[in-house]
C-alpha positions in Angstrom: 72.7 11.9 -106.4 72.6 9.6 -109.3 74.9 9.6 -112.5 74.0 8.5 -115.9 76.4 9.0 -118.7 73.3 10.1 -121.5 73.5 10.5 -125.5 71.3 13.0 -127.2 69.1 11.6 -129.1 68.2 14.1 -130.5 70.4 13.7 -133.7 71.8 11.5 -136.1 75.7 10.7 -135.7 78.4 13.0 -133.8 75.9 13.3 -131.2 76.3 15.2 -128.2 77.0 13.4 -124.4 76.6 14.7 -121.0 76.5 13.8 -117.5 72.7 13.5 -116.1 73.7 14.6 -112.2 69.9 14.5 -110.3 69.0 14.2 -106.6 70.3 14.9 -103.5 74.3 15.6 -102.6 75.0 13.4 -99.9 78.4 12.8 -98.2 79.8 9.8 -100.7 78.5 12.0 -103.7 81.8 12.7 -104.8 83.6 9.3 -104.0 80.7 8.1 -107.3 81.3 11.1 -109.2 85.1 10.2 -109.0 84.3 6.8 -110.4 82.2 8.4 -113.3 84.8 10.3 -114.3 87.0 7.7 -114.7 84.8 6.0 -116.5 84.6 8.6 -118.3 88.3 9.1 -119.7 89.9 12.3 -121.1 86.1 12.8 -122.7 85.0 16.5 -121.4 81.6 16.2 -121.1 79.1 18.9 -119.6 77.5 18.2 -115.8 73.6 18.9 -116.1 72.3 19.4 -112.5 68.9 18.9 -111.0 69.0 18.9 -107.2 67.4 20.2 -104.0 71.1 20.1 -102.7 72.7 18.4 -99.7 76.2 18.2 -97.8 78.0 21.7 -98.3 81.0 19.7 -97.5 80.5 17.1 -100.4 79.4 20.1 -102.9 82.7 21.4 -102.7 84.3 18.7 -103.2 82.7 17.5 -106.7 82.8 21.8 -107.9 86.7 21.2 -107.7 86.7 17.8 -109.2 84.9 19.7 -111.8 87.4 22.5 -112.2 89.9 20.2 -112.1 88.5 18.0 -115.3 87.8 21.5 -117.5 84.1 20.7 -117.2 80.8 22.6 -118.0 78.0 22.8 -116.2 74.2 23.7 -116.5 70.9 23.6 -114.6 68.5 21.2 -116.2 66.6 17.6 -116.0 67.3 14.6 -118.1 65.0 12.4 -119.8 65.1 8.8 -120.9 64.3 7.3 -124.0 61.2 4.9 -123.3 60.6 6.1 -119.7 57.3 7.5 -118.2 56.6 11.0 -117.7 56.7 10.2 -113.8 60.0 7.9 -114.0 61.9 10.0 -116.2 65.3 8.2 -115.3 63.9 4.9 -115.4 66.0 1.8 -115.2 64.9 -0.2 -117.7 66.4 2.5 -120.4 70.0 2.4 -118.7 72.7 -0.1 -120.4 74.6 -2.7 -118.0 77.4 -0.1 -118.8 75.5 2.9 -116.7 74.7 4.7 -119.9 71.9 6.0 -121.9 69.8 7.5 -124.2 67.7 10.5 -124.1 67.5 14.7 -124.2 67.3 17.4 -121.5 64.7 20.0 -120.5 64.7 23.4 -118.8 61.4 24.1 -117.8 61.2 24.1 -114.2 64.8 22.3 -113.6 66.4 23.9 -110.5 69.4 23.7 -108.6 69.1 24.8 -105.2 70.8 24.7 -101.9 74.2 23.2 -102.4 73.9 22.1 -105.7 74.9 25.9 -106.7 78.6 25.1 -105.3 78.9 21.9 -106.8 77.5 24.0 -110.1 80.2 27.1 -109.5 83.4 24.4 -110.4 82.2 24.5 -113.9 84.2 26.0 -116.9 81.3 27.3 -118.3 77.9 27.6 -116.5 74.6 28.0 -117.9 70.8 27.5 -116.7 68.1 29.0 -119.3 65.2 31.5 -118.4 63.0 28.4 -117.7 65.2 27.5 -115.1 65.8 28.3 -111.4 68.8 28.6 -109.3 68.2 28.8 -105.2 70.5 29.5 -102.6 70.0 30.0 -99.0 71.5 29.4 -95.2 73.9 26.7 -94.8 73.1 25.0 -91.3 75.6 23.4 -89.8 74.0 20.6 -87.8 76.0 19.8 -83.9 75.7 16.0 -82.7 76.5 15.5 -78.9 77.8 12.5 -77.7 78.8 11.2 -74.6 82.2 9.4 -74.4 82.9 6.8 -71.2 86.4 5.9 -70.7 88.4 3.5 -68.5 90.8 5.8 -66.9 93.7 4.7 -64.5 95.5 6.8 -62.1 98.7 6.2 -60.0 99.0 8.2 -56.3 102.3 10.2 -56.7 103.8 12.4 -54.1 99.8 12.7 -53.1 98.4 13.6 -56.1 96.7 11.4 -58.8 98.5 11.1 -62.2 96.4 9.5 -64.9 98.5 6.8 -66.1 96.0 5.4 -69.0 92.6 6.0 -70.8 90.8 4.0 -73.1 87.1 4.4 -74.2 84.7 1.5 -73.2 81.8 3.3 -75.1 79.7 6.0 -77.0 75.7 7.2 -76.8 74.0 10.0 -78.3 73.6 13.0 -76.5 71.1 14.7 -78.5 71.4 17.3 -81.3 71.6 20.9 -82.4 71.8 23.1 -85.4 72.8 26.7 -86.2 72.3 29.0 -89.2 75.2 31.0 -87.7 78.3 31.1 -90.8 81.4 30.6 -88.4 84.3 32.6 -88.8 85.6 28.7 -90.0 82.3 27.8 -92.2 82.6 32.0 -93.5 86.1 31.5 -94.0 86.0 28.2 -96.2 82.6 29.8 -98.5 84.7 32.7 -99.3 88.0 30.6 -100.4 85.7 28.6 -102.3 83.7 31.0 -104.5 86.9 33.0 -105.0 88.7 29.6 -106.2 85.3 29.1 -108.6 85.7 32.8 -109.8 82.4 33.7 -108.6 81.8 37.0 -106.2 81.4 36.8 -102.6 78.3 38.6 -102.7 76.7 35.1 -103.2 76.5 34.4 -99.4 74.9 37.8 -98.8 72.2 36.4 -100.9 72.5 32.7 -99.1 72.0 34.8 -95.6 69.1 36.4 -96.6 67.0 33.1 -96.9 66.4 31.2 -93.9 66.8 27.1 -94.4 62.8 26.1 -95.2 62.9 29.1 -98.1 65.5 29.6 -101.0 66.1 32.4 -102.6 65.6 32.4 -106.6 68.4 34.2 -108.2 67.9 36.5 -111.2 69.4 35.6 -113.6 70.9 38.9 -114.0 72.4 38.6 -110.6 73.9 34.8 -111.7 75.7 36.6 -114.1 76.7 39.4 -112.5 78.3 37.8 -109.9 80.2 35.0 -111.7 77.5 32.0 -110.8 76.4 31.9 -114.3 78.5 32.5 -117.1 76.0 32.7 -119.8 71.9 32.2 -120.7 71.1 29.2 -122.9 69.2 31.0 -125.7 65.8 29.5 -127.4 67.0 26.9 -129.4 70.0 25.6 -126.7 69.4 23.0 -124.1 71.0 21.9 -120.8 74.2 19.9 -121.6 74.6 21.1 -125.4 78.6 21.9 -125.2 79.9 25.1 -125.9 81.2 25.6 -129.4 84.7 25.2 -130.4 86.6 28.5 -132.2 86.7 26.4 -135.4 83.4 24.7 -134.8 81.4 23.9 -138.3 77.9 25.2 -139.1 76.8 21.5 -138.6 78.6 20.8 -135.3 75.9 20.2 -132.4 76.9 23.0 -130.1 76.0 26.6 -128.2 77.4 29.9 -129.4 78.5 28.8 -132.5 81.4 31.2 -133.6 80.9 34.0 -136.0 80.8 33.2 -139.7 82.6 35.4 -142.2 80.3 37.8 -143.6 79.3 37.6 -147.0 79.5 40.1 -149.6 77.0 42.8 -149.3 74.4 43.5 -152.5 71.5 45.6 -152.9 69.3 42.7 -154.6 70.5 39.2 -152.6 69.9 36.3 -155.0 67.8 34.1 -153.0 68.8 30.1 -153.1 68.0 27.1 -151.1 67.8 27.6 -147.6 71.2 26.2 -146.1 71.4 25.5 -142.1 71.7 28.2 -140.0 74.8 28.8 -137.8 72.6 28.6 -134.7 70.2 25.6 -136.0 72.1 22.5 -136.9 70.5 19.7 -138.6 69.6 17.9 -135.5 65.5 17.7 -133.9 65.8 19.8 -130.7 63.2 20.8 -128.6 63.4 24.8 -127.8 62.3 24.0 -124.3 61.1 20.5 -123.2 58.0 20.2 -121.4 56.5 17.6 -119.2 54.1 16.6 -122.0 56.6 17.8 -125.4 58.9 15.9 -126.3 61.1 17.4 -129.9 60.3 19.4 -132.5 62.5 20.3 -136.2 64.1 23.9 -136.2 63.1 25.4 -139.1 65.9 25.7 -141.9 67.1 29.2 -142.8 69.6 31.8 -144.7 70.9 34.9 -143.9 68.2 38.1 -143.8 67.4 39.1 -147.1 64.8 41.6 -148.5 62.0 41.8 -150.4 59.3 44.4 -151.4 56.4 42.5 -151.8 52.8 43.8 -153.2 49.7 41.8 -152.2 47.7 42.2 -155.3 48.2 43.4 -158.6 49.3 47.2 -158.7 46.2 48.1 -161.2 43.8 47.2 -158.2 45.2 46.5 -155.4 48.5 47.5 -154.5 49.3 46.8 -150.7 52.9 46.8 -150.0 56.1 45.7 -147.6 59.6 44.6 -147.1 59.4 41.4 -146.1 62.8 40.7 -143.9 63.2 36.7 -143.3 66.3 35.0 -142.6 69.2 35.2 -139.7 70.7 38.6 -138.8 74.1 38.2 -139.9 77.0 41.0 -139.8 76.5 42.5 -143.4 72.6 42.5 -142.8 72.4 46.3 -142.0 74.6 47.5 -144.9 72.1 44.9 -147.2 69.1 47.1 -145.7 70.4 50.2 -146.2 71.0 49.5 -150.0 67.4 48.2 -150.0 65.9 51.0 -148.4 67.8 53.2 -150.8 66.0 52.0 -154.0 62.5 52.2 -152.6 63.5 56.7 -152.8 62.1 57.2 -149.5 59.1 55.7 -149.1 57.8 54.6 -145.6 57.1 50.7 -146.3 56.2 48.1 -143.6 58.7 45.6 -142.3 57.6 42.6 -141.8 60.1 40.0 -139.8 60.2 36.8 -139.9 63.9 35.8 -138.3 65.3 33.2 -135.4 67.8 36.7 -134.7 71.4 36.5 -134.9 74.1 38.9 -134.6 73.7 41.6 -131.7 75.0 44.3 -133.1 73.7 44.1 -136.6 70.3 44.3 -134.5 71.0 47.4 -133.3 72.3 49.2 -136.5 69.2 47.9 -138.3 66.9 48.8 -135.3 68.3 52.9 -135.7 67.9 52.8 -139.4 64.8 51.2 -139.3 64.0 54.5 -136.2 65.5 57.1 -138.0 63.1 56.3 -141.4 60.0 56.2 -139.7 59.1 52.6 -140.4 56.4 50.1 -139.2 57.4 47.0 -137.9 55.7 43.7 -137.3 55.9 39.8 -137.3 54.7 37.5 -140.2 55.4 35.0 -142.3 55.6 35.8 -146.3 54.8 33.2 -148.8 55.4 33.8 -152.0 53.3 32.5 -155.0 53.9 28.9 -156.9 56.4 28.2 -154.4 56.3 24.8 -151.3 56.5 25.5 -148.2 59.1 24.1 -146.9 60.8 26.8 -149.5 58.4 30.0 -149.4 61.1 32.1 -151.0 61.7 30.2 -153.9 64.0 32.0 -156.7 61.7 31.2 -159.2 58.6 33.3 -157.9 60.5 36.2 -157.3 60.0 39.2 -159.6 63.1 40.3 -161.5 61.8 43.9 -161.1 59.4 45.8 -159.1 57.6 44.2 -156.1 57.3 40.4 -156.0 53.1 39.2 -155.4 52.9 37.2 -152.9 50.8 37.1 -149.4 51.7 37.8 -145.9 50.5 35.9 -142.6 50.8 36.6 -138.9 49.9 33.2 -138.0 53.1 30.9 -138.2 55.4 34.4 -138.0 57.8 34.4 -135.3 60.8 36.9 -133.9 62.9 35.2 -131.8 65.8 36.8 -129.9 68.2 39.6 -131.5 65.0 40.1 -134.3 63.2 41.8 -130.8 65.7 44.2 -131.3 65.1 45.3 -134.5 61.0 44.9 -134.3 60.7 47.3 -131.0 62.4 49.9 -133.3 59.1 50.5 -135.3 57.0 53.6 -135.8 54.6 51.6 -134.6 55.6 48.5 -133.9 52.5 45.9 -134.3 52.2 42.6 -133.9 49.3 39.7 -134.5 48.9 36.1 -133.4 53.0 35.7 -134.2 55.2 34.7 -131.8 57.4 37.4 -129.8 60.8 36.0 -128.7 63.4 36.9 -126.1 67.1 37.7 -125.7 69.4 37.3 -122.9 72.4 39.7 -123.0 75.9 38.8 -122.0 77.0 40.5 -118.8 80.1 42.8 -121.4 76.7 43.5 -123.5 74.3 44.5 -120.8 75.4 48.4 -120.6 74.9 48.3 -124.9 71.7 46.5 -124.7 69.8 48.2 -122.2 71.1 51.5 -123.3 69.1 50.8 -126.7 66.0 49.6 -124.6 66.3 53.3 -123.4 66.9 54.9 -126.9 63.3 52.7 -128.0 61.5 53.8 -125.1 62.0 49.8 -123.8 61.3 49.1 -119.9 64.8 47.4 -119.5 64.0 46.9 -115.4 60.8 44.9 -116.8 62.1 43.3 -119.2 64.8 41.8 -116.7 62.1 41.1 -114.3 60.0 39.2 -117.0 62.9 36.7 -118.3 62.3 34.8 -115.1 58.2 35.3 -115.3 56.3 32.0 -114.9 54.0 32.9 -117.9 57.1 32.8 -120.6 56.9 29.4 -122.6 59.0 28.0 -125.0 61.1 31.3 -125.6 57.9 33.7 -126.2 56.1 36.5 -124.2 52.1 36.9 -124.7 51.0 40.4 -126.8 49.8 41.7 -123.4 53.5 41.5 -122.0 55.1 42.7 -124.9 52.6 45.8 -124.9 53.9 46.2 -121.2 57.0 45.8 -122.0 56.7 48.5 -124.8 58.2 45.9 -127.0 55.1 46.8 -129.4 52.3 49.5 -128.8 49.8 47.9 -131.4 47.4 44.9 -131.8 46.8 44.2 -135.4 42.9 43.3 -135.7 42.1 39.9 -136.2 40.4 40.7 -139.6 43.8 42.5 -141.1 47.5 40.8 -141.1 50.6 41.9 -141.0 51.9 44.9 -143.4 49.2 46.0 -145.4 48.5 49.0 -143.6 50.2 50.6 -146.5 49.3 51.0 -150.4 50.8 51.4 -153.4 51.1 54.6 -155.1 49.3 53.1 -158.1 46.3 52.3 -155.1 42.9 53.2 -156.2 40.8 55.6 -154.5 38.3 52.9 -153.4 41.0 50.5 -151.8 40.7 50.7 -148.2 44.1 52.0 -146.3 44.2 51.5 -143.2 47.6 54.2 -143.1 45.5 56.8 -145.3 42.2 57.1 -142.9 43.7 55.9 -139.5 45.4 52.7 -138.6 43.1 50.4 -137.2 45.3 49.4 -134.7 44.1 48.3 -130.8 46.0 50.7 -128.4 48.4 49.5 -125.9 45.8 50.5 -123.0 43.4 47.5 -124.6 43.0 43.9 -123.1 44.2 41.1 -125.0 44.3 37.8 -124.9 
């Protein structure tokens, strides 16, 4: 196993470090990993693991170095600044000092084998969907040798009494192994995990794969038992440290804390869009790919909304709420006034959001239930206004709905907005992007109790966060549609919303909602 103190860079200045810990765990493993760490000073900074494993011995060793220094760890590959795709760690992009440049990945990083106990000593221990954590048999490996020795005796009282012995000499005797856990080898796992916080029903697991297999955990099982403490979400990557209490919007971190909820109005003014809590000014690539290097999170606000008429009223008056913007605390009370001045009517909602707070997910998703509306995924763009700003204040209509157009491509709902869009009556979706959300284990009773109240498969849903098809934080329409997530294809032809019209509608305007939604069934194929 190798060591390279790396910066992100990924960002401008107050950029995050970590500890780039990839190959094999071999018996003098920790004697170098004792030496990075004094390199390292009092500076806490996360372990990022990639590893086929190694010495058991030596993997317990660096977990409680690990503990002992308050460190976190994760599952994930580092990447070099300037190195090929095949070199990733490449010597010519490491200092004289042993440190470098560079950003992490998920996508098929693993930990396997040992590695997962050298993993366990973190304070905090995280691997993303993208990821993989194996465990299986420990085999303890049996060397014979044969010992020569120069023995002299003495004749006392007619008996021989060895007087000295000295060995003249060593060979090798052969070899064995056993997959057998000793009552010693059973009884030094246990102490272990129990020292690391993490359940003893990890070695059931390492039994049930025989050496030349692993076992993949679920990551529902990681967390239920204490091996993982949390999922990375979408926009979080391997060695991004956790958040502080008092950690600023800006700060370069995971799980940023809660930000005090603003005050809740019927009509939000809509400004500038500021930096979300959860999307710091930094580039940061969702998830890393062999071939994809970074990409910009887009900038946003917290959820406001919008009825929005695509055309003029007189002609053509197709309407929706458009909902863009972060799910923050006060979003469901926000909604409620909003749906209040619209006097009942069944409108659309169109999301456009990155998600955000849990719970205000699920109060909008019931209110959202309970009124009977449509949900979808698209992205609104208002008229006269850039795009980098497609809300501007200035194109927004002081009364009555705002003109503006609605698009699925470009749309995305990424974690906690899944919540809220599977809530629809339907719930349609076009070419947008569908994200996913990885629940805390305290949360997982709440969550997948509301996957039950919206007719959700929660046992597929936990199946498909490890599914070898999900990129970048997104499930295909076809998995969604299994998932019940949706239960509607919106035509190519049609986009997001406008299945509705205005009561000022003329006959001859086509409504989609007034003859019947055209609207491909969950039973179809799809791309």
């Amino acid at each position: 196993m190798r060591f390279i103190i790396v910066r992100s860079s990924l960002c401008q200045e107050n950029c995050p470090e970590w500890i780039s810990a990839e190959g094999r765990i071999t018996a003098d493993t920790p004697a170098r990993f004792r030496k990075i760490l004094k390199k390292m000073g009092d500076r806490k900074l996360p372990v990022v693991f990639r590893s086929e494993g190694g010495d058991v011995d030596a993997a317990y060793g660096m977990g409680r170095m690990i503990r002992k220094a308050g460190l976190e760890t994760a599952v994930g590959g580092t990447r070099l600044n300037g190195c090929l795709v095949q070199d990733t760690l490449c010597d010519a992009a490491i200092a004289k000092d042993g440190t470098a440049a560079g950003y992490t990945y998920s996508a098929g990083a693993y930990c396997f084998s040992a590695c997962p106990l050298a993993f366990a000593g973190g304070t905090s221990r995280v691997a993303s969907q993208w990821s993989f954590i194996g465990v299986h048999q420990i085999t303890t490996i049996y060397n014979r040798v044969r010992v020569s020795y120069r023995i002299e005796y003495k004749i006392v009282n007619g008996k021989k009494k060895e007087i000295s012995r000295k060995e003249i000499g060593r060979t090798a005797a052969g070899q064995s192994s056993s997959t057998k856990l000793g009552k010693k080898a059973n009884a030094a796992l246990t102490a272990y995990l129990k020292e690391m916080g993490v359940s003893d029903q990890v070695i059931d697991m390492m039994m049930s794969a025989t050496p030349d297999s692993i076992h993949i955990v679920p990551a529902a099982d990681a967390l239920r038992t204490g091996l993982m403490t949390d999922m990375l979400a979408y926009n979080e990557w391997p060695g991004m440290p956790l958040c502080a209490p008092d950690a600023a919007a800006e700060t370069v971190c995971r799980r940023h804390p809660a930000a005090a909820a603003p005050v809740a109005v019927a009509a939000p003014v809509v400004a500038a869009a500021p930096e979300a809590a959860g999307a710091p000014a930094f580039k940061a690539s969702a998830q890393n790919t062999a071939e994809q290097a970074s990409e910009s999170l887009p900038k946003t606000q917290p959820m406001d909304f919008l009825l929005m008429s695509n055309g003029n009223c007189q002609e053509e008056c197709k309407q929706w709420i458009s909902a863009d913007g972060d799910i923050t605390p006060d979003t469901p009370a926000r909604l409620k006034a909003f749906l209040e001045t619209l006097g009942g009517r069944e409108l659309p909602v169109v999301l456009q959001s990155n998600g955000g707070d849990m719970d205000a997910a699920f109060a909008m998703g019931r209110m959202i239930r309970a009124a009977g509306l449509e949900t979808s995924i698209g992205k609104t763009q208002l008229p006269n206004c850039p795009k980098l700003d497609p809300r501007c204040k200035t194109s927004i209509a002081k009364s009555g709905p705002t003109e503006g157009e609605v698009f699925a491509g470009g749309g995305h709902c990424l974690s906690t907005c899944t919540l809220v869009l599977m809530s629809g009556m339907p719930r349609i979706v076009g070419y947008s992007n569908i994200g996913l959300v990885r629940p805390t284990t305290a949360e997982y009773t709440k969550f997948f109790a509301y996957f039950d109240e919206m007719g959700v498969s929660g046992k597929t849903y936990e199946t498909m966060m490890l599914g070898t098809s999900i990129e970048r934080g997104n499930i295909v329409r076809s998995q969604a549609l299994e998932l019940g997530i949706i239960n509607g294809i919106i035509p190519n032809d049609e986009e997001p919303g406008l299945h509705v019209c205005g009561p000022e509608a003329r006959e001859s305007l086509r409504c989609p909602r007034k003859a019947e939604a055209e609207i491909v069934p969950a039973t179809a194929s799809v791309n």
